[in-house]
KOLFI-213455 format. One line per field, with one value per residue (C-alpha): chain; x, y, z; residue in one letter; residue number from 1. Coordinates in nm, 3 decimals. Example, Ala and Ser with C-alpha at 12.3 -4.5 7.8 and 13.67 -1.06 7.14 Angstrom:
2
unit <- (A,A)
xx <- (1.230,1.367)
yy <- (-0.450,-0.106)
zz <- (0.780,0.714)
code <- (a,s)
pos <- (1,2)
This chain:
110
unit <- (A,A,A,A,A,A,A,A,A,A,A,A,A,A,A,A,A,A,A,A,A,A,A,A,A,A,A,A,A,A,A,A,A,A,A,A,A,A,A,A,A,A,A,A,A,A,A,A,A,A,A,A,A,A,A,A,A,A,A,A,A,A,A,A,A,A,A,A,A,A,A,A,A,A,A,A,A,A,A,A,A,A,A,A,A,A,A,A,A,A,A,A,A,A,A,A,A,A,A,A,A,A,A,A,A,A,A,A,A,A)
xx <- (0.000,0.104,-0.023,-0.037,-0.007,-0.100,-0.021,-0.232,-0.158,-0.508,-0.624,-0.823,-1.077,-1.169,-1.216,-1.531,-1.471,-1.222,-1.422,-1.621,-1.330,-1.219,-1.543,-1.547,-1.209,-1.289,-1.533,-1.380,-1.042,-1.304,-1.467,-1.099,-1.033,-0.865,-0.902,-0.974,-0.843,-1.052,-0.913,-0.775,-0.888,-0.770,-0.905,-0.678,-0.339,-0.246,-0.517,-0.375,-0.296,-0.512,-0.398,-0.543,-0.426,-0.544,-0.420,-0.366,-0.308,0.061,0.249,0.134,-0.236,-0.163,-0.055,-0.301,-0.570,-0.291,-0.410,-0.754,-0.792,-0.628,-0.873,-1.221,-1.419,-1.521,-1.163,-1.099,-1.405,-1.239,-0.911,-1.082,-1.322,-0.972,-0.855,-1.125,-1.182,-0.813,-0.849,-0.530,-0.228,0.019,0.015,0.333,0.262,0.457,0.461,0.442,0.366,0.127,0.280,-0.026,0.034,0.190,0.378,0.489,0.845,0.931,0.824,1.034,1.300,1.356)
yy <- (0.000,0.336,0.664,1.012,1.299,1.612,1.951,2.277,2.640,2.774,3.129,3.162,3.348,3.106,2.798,2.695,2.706,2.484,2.272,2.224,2.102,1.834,1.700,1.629,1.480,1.223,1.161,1.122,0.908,0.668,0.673,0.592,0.337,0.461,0.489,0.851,0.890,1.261,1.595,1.791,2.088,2.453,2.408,2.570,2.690,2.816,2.928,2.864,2.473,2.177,1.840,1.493,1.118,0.882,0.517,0.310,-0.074,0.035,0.301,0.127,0.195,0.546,0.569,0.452,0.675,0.973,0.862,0.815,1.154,1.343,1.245,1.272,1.543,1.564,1.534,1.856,2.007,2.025,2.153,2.422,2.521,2.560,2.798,2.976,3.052,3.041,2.882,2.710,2.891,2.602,2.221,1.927,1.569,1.325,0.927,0.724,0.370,0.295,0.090,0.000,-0.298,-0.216,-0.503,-0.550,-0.456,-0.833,-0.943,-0.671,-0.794,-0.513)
zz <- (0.000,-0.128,0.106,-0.063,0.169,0.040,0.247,0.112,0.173,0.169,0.159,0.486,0.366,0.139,0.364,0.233,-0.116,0.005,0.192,-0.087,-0.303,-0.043,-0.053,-0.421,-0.390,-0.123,-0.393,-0.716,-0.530,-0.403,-0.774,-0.892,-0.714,-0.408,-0.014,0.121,0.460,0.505,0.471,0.830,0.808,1.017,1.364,1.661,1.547,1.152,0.968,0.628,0.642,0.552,0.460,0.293,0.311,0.054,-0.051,-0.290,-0.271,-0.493,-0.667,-1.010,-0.860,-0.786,-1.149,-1.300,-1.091,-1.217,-1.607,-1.506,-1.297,-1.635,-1.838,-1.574,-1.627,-1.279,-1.149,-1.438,-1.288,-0.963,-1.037,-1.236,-0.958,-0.742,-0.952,-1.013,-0.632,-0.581,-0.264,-0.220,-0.227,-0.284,-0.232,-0.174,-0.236,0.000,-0.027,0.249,0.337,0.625,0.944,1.090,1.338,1.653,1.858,2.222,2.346,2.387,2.030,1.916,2.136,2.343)
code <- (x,x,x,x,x,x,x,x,x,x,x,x,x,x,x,x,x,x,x,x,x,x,x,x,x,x,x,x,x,x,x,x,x,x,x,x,x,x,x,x,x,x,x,x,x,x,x,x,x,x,x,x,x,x,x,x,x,x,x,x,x,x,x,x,x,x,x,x,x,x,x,x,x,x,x,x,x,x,x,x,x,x,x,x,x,x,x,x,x,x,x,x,x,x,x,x,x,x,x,x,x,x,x,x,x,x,x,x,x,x)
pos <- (1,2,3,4,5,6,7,8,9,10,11,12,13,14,15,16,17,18,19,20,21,22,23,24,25,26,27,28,29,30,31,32,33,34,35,36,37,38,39,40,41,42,43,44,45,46,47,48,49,50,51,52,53,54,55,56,57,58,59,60,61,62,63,64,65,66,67,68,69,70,71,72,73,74,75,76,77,78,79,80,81,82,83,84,85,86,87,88,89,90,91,92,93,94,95,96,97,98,99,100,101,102,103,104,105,106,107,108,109,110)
């Protein structure tokens, strides 16, 4: 499993246009295939930062979804909508795969 971790610069004062692009998005990866892990939006703290998780079961997946997501006119939709409300300032893209079973200190041998 692949995990895509996206960081946004947002413009503040456009939170809810932003909002309403993270919705779509948790969307349209579902639609393509992948696992939306929610968007974490401002709360306490900077204003300005949101950020999304979502997975794919490899890299080759998330490549695929990359061709599919190019040519979807939803997916084009949304992008579009972004810039027309110019609601995020800037975005990164990190990869990073999940460790999601914990063990005890003497399995581990510690």
């Amino acid at each position: 499993m692949i995990t895509c971790t996206v960081h946004y610069t947002i413009d503040p004062d456009k939170l809810a246009e932003f909002e309403v692009y993270a919705k779509v998005w948790i969307h349209l990866v579902t639609k393509l295939g992948g696992t939306h892990h929610g968007y974490f939006m401002p709360h306490e703290g900077a204003n300005d930062r949101a950020s999304c998780h979502f997975s794919f079961a490899s890299l080759a997946a998330y490549e695929d979804y990359r061709t599919r997501m190019n040519a979807d006119p939803e997916c084009q939709r949304a992008y579009a909508f972004a810039r027309e409300t110019k609601c995020i300032r800037r975005y990164d893209r990190t990869f990073e795969r999940p460790l999601l079973t914990g063990a005890s200190p003497q399995e581990l041998g510690l």
